[in-house]
C-alpha positions in Angstrom: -69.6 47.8 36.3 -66.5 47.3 34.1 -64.4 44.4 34.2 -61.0 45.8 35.5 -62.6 47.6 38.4 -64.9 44.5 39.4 -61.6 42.4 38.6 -59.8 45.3 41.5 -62.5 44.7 43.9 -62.2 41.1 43.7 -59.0 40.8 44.0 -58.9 43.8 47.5 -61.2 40.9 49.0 -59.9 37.4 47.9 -56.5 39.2 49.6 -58.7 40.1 53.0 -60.0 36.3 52.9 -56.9 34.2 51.8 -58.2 31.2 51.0 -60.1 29.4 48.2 -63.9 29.2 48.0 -64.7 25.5 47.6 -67.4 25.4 45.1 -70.2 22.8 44.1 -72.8 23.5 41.2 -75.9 21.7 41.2 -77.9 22.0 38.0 -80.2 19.2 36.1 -79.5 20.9 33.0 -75.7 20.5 31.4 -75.4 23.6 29.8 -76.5 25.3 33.3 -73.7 23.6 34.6 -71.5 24.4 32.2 -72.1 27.7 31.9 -71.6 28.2 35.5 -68.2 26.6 35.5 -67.5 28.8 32.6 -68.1 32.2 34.0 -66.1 30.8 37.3 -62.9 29.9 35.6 -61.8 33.3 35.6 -61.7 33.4 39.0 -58.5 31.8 40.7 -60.2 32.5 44.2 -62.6 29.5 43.0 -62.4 25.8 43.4 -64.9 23.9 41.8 -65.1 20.5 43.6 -68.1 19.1 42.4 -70.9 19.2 40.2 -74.5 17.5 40.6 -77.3 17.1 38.7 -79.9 15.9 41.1 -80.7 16.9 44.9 -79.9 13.2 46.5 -76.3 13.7 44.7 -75.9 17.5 45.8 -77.1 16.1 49.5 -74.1 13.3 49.3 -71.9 15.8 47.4 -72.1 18.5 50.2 -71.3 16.1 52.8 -68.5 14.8 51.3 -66.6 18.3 50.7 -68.5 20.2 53.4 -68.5 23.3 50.5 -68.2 27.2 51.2 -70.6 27.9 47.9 -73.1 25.9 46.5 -74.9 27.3 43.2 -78.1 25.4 43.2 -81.1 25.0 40.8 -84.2 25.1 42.8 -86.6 22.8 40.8 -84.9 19.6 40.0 -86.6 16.1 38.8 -85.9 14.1 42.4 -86.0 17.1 44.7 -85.9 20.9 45.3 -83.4 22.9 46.1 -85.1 23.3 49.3 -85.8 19.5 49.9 -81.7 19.7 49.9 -81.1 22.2 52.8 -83.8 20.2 54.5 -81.6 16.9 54.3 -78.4 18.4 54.7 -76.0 18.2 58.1 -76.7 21.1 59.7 -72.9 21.6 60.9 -72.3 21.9 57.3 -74.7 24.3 55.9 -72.6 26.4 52.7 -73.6 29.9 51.7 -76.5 29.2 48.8 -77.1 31.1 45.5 -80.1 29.6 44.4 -80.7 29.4 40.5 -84.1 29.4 39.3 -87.0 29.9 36.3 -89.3 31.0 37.8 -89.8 34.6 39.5 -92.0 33.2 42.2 -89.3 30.6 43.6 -87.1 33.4 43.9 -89.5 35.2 46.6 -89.1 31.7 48.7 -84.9 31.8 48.3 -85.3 35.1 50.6 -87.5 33.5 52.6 -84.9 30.7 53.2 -82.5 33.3 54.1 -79.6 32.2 51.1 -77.1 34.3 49.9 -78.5 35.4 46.6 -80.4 34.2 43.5 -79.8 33.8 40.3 -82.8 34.3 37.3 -82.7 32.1 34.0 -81.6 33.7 31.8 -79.2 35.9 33.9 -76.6 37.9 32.6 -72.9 37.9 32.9 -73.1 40.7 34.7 -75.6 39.9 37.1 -73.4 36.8 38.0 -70.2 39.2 38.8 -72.9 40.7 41.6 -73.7 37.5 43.1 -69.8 36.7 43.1 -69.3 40.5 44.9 -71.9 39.4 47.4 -69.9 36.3 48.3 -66.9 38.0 48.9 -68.2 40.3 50.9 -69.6 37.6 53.6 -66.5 35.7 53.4 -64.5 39.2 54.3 -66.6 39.7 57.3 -68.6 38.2 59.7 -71.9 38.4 58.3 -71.2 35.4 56.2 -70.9 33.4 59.2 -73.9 35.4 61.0 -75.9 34.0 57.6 -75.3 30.6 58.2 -76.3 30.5 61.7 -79.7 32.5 61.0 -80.1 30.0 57.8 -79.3 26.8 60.3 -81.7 28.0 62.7 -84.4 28.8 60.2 -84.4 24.5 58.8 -84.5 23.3 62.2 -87.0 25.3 63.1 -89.4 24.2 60.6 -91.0 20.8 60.4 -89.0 18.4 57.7 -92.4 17.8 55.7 -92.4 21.6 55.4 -89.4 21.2 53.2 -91.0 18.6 50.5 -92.0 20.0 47.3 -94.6 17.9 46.4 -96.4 18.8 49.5 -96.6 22.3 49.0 -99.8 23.6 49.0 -99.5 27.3 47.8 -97.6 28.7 45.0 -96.7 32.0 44.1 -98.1 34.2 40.8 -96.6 37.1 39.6 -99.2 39.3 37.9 -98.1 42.6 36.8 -96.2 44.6 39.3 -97.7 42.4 42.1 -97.8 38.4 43.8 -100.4 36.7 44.2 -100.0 33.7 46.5 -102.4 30.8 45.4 -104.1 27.9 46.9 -103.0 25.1 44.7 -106.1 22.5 45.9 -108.5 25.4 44.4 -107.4 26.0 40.8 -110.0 24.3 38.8 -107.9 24.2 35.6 -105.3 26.3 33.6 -105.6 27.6 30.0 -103.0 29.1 27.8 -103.2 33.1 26.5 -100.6 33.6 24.3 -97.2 34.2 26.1 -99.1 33.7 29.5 -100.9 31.2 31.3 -104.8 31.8 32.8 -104.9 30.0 36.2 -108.6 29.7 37.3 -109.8 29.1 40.6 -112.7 27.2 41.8 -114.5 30.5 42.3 -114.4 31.7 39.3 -111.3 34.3 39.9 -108.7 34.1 37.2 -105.1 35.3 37.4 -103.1 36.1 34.6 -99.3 34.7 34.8 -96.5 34.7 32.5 -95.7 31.8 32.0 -95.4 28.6 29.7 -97.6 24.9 30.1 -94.1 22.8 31.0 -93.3 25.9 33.5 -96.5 25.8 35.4 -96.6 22.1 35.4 -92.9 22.3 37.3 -93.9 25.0 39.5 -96.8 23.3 40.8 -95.3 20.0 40.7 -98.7 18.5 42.1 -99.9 15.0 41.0 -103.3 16.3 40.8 -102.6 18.2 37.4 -102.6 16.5 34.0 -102.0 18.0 30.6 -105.3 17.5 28.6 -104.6 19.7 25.3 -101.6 21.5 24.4 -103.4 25.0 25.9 -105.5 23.0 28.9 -104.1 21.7 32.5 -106.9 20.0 34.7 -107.0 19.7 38.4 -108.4 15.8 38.3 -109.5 16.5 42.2 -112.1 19.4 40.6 -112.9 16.8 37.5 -116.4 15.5 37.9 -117.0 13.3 34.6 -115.2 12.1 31.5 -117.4 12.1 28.8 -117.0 10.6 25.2 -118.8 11.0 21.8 -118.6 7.7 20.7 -116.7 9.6 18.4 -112.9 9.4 19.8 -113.2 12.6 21.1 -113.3 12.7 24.8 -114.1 15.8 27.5 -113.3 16.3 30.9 -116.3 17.9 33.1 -115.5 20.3 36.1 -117.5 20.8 39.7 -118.2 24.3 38.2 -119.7 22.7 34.8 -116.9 24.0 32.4 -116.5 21.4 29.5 -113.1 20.8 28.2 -112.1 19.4 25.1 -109.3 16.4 25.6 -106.6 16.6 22.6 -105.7 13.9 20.3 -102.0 13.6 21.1 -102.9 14.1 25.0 -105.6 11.4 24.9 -104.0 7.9 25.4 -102.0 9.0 28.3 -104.3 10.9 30.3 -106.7 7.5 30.0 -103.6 5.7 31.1 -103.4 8.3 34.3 -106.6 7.4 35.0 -106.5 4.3 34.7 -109.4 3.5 32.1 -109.3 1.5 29.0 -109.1 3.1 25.2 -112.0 1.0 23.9 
């Protein structure tokens, strides 16, 4: 879509809607943050009123300036971007464009009924859509009709539900298709290249693009430890730790699979552990 059009558009609904949008961005990352502001400052429709980079500040933010928008990052170091909803006052639920890394979240956004989501790295242009979108449920009623199906939808589900670290399924893409995954049954994860290998307790094994960091974030279990720089462990599927004598050291699955511990990962996966480098 060109600019002027888009800018025509825009300025048809902000006209309908006569008011500002009060904004809040809530990013760990200050370039995400700033980038966001960025591409908002064109818009005079806009008023940023606060920015956040953790979910117990967003939480306190929100309440404080009860927000029309909220532009959220869904995996932060404290919190999700779900955990958030979860605590938030009902009464003052904001329309939500989630921003995320990862494909899979995405899926859950639409299951949590918000406005729109947002892919790192998105374009400039895919922004303008998720700015269209708002516009359009602030010109009618189904921006309202959102709210109320998105208020019902958190009090409807148990608060625990809403706690990232207790999730216990996450969501691989692989190829054209998603694969939703038992996290309790991956035995470990090895890296391919520019994807990951997730492998499960029986054997199965799901290719995933992905990075080590990513899939540590998206499963966000405390279960899983980096061992080398290509090998994650599920310590609940670990069955010995075995050592040369030689200062190298090997983790030893349930399914027998023996696993090479790296030098640079070996002094603080003893520490997880709790065992003394002797």
């Amino acid at each position: 879509m060109e600019v002027l059009p888009f800018l025509k558009i825009l300025f048809i609904r902000v006209c309908m809607i006569n008011q500002l949008i009060k904004v809040v961005i809530v990013d760990d990352e200050v370039l995400a943050r700033q980038r966001i502001r960025i591409l908002l400052a064109d818009y005079d429709f806009i008023e940023i009123v606060d920015e956040c980079a953790n979910g117990k500040k967003a939480i306190e933010s929100i309440n404080v300036h009860a927000p029309d928008l909220v532009f959220m990052d869904i995996q932060m170091p404290d919190m999700s971007g779900f955990d958030v909803l979860g605590k938030l006052n009902s009464n003052l639920l904001p329309l939500v464009i989630f921003i995320t890394a990862f494909d899979s979240y995405a899926i859950k956004a639409f299951d949590y009924f918000t406005l729109d989501y947002l892919v790192k790295p998105f374009r400039d242009s895919r922004f303008k859509e998720s700015l269209e979108k708002v516009l359009k449920y602030f010109g009618d009623s189904d921006g309202k009709n959102m709210i109320k199906r998105l208020q019902h939808l958190i009090e409807s589900i148990p608060s625990e539900s809403f706690d990232s670290k207790n999730d216990s399924k996450i969501i691989l893409k692989s190829g054209l298709n998603y694969v939703l995954v038992e996290i309790g049954k991956i035995s470990h994860i090895k890296s391919s290249g520019p994807y990951i290998e997730v492998l499960m307790e029986n054997g199965k094994k799901h290719l995933h693009r992905s990075s080590m960091a990513n899939i540590l974030k998206e499963i966000n279990h405390k279960s899983f430890v980096q061992v080398h720089r290509s090998t994650i462990v599920n310590l609940d599927y670990t069955s010995e730790i075995s050592s040369t004598g030689m200062g190298e050291i090997f983790v030893l699955l349930k399914n027998g699979v023996k696993l090479n511990v790296g030098k640079t990962y070996k002094k603080s996966f003893l520490k997880r552990l709790n065992i003394s480098e002797s």
